[in-house]
C-alpha positions as CSV (number, residue, x, y, z in Angstrom):
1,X,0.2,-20.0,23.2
2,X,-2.0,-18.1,20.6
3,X,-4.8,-16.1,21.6
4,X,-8.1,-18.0,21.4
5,X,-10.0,-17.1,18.5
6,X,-7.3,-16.1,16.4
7,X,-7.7,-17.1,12.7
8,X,-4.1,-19.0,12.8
9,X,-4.2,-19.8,9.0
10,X,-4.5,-16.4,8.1
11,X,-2.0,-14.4,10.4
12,X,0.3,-17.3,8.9
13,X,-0.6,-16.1,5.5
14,X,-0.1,-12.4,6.7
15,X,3.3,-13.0,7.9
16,X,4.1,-15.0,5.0
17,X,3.4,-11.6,2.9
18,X,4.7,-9.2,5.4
19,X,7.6,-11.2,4.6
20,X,7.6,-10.7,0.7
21,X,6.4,-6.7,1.2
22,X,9.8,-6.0,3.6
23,X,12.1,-8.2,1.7
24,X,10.7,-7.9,-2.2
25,X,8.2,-4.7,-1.8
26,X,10.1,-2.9,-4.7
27,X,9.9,-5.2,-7.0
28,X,6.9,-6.1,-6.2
29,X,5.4,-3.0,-6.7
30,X,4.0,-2.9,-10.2
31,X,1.3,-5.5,-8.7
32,X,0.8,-3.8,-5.2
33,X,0.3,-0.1,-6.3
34,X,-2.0,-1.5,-9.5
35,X,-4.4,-3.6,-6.7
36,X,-4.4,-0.4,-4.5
37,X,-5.5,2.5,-7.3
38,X,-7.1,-0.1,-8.6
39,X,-9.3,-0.6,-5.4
40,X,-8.8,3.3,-5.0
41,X,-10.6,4.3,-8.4
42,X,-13.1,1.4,-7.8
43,X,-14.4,2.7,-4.5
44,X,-14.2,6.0,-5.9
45,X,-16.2,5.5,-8.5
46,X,-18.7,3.4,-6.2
47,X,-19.0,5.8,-4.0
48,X,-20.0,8.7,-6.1
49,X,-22.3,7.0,-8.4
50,X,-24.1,5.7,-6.1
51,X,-24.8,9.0,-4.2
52,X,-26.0,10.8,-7.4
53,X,-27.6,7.5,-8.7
54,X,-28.9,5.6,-5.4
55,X,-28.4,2.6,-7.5
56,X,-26.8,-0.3,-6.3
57,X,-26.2,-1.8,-9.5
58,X,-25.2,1.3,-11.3
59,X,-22.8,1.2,-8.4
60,X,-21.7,-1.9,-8.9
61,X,-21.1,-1.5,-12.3
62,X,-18.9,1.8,-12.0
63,X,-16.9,0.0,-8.8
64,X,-15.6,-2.8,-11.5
65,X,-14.6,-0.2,-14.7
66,X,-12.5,1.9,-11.9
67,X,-11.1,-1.0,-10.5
68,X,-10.2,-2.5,-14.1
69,X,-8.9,0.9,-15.2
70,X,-6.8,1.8,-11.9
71,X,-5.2,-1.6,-12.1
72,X,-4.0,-1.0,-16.1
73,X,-3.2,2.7,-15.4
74,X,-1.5,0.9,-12.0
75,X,0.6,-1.2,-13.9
76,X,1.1,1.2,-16.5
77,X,2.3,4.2,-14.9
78,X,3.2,3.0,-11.5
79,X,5.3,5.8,-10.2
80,X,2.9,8.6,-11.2
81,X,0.0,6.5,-9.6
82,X,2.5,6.0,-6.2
83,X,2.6,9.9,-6.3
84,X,-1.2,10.5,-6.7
85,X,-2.1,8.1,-4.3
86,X,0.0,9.4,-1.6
87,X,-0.9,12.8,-2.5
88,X,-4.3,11.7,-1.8
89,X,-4.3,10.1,1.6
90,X,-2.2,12.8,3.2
91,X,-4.7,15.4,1.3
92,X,-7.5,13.8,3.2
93,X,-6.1,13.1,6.7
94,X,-5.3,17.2,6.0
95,X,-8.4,18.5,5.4
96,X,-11.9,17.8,4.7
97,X,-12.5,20.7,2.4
98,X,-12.9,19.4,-1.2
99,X,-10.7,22.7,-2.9
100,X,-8.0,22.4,-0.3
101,X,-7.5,18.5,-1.0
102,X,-7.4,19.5,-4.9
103,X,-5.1,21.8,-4.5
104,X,-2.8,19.4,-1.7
105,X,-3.2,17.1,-4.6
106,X,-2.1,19.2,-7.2
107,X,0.8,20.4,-4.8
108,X,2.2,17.0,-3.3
109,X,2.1,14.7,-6.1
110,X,5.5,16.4,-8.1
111,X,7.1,16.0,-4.4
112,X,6.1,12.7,-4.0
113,X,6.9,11.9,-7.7
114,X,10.5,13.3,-6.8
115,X,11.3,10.9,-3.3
116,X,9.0,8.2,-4.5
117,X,12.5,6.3,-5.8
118,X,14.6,7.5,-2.3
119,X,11.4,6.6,0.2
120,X,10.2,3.3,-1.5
121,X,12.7,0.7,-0.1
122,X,12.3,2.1,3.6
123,X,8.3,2.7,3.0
124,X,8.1,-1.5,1.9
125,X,10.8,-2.6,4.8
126,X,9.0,-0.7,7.4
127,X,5.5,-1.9,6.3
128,X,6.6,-5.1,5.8
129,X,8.5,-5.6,9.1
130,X,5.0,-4.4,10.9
131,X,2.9,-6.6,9.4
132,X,5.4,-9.3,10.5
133,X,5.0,-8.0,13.7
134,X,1.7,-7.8,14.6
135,X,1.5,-11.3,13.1
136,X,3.9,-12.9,15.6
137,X,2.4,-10.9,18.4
138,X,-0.8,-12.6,17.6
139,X,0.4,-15.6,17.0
140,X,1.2,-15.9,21.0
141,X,5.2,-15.1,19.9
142,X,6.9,-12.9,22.7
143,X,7.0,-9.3,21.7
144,X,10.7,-9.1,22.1
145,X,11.7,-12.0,20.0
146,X,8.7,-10.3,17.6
147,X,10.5,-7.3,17.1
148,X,14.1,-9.1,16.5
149,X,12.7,-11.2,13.9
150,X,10.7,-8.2,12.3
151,X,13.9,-5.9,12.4
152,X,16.3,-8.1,11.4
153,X,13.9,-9.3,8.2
154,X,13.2,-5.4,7.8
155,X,16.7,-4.4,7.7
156,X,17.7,-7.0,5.0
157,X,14.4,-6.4,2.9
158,X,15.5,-2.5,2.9
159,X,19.2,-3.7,2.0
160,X,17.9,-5.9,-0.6
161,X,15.5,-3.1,-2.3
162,X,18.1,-0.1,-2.0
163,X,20.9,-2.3,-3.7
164,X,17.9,-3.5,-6.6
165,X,16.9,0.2,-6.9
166,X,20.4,1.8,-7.4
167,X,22.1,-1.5,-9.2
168,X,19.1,-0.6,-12.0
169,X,19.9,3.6,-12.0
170,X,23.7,2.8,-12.4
């Protein structure tokens, strides 16, 4: 049975979207990578104006113009935003020196620009196929029979997004 304390509901709703990511991620992704720079430029923009302002409000303010402008820039130039946003993350779990993730930045974001098309089916089906995962697993679903349902709907989400991906460069 599930664990005790588990919010059911919502690890049903997480499954539910692990299975969209691994199956659909690709197509989805006009929507997913606006909500993420969205939420990226939003926190950025929190973040730094309230350090040089100490203002909460000033904060607040800032948080929702990022977050409106990374998800219209998102939506707008999705691949180049994939590219920066990668560039990013890996930038920071790199280094903590501020020139050295500018200039990771700078440096990663043509490479990821390049494999974002060749990476993005696996990237989805594997995320996808995780979240599904963990969702069974806490849903009291033996691990085994966890990871056959997540591989099997990970292998056919990475079919379906390769074939979508390629049928539309032909």
């Amino acid at each position: 049975m599930s664990n005790p304390g588990v919010d059911i509901p919502a690890y049903i709703v997480l499954a539910f979207l692990g299975v969209l990511i691994a199956l659909w991620g690709v197509q989805l992704k006009r929507i997913l990578v606006s909500l993420v720079f969205g939420g990226l430029l939003g926190y950025l923009a929190w973040r730094y104006t309230y350090l040089a302002w100490n203002s909460i409000l000033i904060s607040l303010f800032f948080f929702f113009a990022g977050l409106l402008a990374g998800l219209i820039i998102g939506f707008a130039l999705f691949r180049l935003v994939i590219s920066l946003t990668a560039s990013f993350f890996l930038a920071h779990m790199i280094t903590s020196d501020s020139t050295l993730q500018l200039v990771l930045l700078v440096v990663l974001t043509p490479v990821f620009y390049v494999v974002s098309t060749i990476i993005l089916p696996g990237v989805y089906a594997v995320t996808g196929a995780l979240i599904i995962y963990t969702s069974l697993v806490v849903l009291g679903l033996n691990p085994t029979l966890a990871i056959l349902v997540s591989t099997v709907v990970g292998t056919i989400g990475f079919y379906n997004q390769w074939k979508s991906l390629h049928k539309r460069h032909n």
